[in-house]
N, C-alpha and C positions, 0 to 999 in steps of 0.2 A: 569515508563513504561519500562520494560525488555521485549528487542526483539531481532533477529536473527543476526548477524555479516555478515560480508561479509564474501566471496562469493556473499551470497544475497543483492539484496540493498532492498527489503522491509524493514527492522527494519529501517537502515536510512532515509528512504523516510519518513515513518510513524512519525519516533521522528522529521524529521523539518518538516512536517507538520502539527504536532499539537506545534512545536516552534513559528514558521510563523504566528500561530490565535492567539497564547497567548496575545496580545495586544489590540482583540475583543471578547467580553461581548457574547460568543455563547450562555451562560443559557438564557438571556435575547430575545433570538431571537425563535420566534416560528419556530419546525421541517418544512420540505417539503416549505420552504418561499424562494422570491429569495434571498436575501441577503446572507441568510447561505451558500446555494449551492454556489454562485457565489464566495464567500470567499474561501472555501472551493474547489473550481475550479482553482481559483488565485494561493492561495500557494500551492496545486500539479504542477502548469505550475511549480514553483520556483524548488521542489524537485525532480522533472523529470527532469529539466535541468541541477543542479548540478548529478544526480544518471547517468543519460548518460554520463556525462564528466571524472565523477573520481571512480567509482564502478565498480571495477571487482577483480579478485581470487588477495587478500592481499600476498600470495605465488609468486605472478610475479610483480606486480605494488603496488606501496603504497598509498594505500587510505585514506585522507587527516580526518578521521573518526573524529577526537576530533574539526576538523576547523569547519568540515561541522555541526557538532553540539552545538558549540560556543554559548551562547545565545547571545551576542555583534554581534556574525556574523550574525544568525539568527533575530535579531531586526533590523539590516541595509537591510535586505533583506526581510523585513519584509513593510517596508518602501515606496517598488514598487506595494506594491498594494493597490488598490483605489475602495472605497466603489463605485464608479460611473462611474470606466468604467475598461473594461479588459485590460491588457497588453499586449496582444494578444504571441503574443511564446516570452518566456522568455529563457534569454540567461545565463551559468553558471556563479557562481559567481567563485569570488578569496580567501578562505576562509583561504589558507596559503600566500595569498599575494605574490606569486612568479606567474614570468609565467611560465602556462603552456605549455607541449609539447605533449600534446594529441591532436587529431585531431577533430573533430565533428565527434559525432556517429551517423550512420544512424537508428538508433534500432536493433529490433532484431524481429522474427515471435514470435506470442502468441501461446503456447497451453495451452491444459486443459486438459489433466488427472494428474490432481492433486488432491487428497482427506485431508480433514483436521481432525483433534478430538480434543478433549478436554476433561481432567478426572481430577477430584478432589477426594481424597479420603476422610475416616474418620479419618487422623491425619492431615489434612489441606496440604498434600502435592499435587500439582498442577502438572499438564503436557498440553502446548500446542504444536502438533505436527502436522504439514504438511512434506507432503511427496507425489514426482509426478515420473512420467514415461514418462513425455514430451505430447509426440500425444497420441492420440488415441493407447491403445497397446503396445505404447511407441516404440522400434527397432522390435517389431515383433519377437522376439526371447527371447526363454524361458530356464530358465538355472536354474535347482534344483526347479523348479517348483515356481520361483519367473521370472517374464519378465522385460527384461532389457530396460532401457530408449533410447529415445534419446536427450539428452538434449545438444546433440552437437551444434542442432539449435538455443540455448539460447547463443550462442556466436553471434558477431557481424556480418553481411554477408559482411562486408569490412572491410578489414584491414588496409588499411590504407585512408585517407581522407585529400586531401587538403594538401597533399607531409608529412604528420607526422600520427605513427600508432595511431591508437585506442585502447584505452583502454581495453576494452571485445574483443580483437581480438582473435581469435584460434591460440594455443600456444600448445606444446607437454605436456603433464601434468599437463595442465590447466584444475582449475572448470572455468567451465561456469556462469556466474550471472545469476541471479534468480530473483522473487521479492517475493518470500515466504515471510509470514508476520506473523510467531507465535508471541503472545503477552502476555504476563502474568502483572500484571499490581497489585502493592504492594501500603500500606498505607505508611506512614512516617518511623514506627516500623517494616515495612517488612514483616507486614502481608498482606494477601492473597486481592485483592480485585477482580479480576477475570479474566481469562484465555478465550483467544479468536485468531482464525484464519480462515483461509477460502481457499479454492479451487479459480481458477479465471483467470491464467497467468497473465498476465501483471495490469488488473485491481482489483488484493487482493488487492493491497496497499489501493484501495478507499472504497473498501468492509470494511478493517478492521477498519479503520479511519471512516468511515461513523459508526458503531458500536461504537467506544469508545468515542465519541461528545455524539450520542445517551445515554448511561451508564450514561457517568462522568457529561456532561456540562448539559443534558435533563433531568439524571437521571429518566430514562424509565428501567422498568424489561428487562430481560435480554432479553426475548423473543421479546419485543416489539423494543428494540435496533435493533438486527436480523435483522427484518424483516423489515426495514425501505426502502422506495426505495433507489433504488442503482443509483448512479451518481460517474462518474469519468474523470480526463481531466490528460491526460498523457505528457502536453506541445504541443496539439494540440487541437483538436475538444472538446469541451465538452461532455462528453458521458451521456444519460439520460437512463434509464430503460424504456421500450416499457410498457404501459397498467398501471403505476402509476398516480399517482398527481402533479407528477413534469413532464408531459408533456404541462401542463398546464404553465409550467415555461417557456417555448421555447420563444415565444416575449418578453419576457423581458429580458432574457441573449441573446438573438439577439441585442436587443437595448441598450447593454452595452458593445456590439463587441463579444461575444461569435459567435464562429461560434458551433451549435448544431447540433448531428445525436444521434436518437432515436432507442436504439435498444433493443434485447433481453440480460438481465446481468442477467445470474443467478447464483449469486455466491455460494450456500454452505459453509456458517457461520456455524461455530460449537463454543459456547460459554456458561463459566458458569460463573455465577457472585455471590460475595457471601454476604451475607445483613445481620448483627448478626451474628445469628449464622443458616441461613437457605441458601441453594445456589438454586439458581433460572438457572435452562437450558434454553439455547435457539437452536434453530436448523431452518436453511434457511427451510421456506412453500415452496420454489421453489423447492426444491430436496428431495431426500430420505430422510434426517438424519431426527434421535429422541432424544429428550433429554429425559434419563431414570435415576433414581438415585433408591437406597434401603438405 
């Protein structure tokens, strides 16, 4: 699974949270059930708490990338979560075993004008590409006929916490973190197995992990991956998709300590996945996109 570097922490977030499940049978668990979600809710708390502590621009702070991806690390961390009850906010791990000097991040505000694509051509070559403008508009200001961001707001709104800075603090020649989440996603031999990302702020990471469970572990066509309800838990509330099957989930991740809010996720998955030698599009029913091929 090949994904984005920091700056962004989506690619890390995405690879330890499908490290984090590696030790649960997801093919064997039916989609839209509680079990999966609630797993699946667990090891995001784990990936959002390490992505808040140690992710931000590699150019000013050093991100602990190969620790945080460690499968030894990831199996110990892997170990806090429990088929039968939530862990409720989960706290960073130590994945270089030093202590840290960073301070607890508060977050950061979400936006959404972000757009994603995905193309594969006829020599098997792949591109998954998100690309955003921050808000709405993005700064409101338009320069050679392309308008410029602001993604100044994707830094932390406090810099320092608890007498030590923060990691994503605004810094003079600092990227901002991100949670883009392109994914291109290869067999053993490096060929192609399919290309996927999504539009979303802060909830792509759950968008695109919800899609490659779908693909790899359901093996569902591309389109039916897509389209699956959206659920995501950022190391706090459970987040469920308003008007699915998993509202129906609600008392039961209540009853396991999820705290649950039901809202509108419409993310804008753009994904192709490729089977033989045929590639199956998919494209989020919530929004504009089409999947076309010739």
């Amino acid at each position: 699974v090949c994904v984005m570097p920091p700056p962004t922490s989506g690619g890390i977030a995405t690879l330890q949270i499908l490290g984090l499940l590696e030790r649960f049978d997801l093919s064997r668990m039916a989609p839209d059930t509680l079990l999966p979600v609630h797993l699946i809710a667990e090891a995001s708390r784990l990936a959002f708490a390490d992505r808040n502590h140690y992710v931000a621009d590699p150019d000013f702070v050093h991100v602990p990338v190969a620790g945080l991806l460690d499968p030894s690390y990831l199996a110990n961390r892997s170990r806090l979560i429990s088929a039968a009850r939530s862990m409720g906010h989960a706290l960073p791990g130590d994945p270089a075993r030093t202590v840290t000097l960073w301070g607890p991040d508060p977050g950061q505000q979400e936006t959404v004008s972000t757009s994603h694509l995905s193309v594969v051509d006829d020599a098997g070559n792949a591109v998954a590409m998100t690309a955003s403008i921050g808000n709405a508009f993005g700064s409101r200001l338009m320069v050679h006929g392309f308008m410029l961001n602001d993604h100044v707001s994707d830094f932390s709104p406090v810099p320092r916490r608890a007498g030590r800075p923060v990691v994503n603090r605004p810094e003079p020649g600092k990227r901002p973190r991100s949670t883009m989440s392109p994914t291109i996603v290869t067999d053993r031999d490096g060929r192609l197995v399919l290309a996927v990302g999504s539009p979303g702020g802060l909830n792509i990471v759950g968008y695109v992990v919800k899609t490659l469970i779908g693909a790899l572990d359901w093996d569902m066509p591309m389109q039916q991956a897509v389209a699956l309800p959206n659920m995501a838990n950022r190391n706090g509330p459970t987040l469920i998709e308003r008007g699915t099957v998993l509202e129906s989930l609600r008392p039961g991740l209540e009853a396991l300590g999820h705290e649950v809010r039901i809202r509108r996720m419409t993310s804008g998955l753009h994904g192709i996945r490729l089977r033989g030698r045929v590639l199956e599009g998919g494209a989020d029913p919530r929004r504009e996109g089409v999947a076309l091929g010739e």
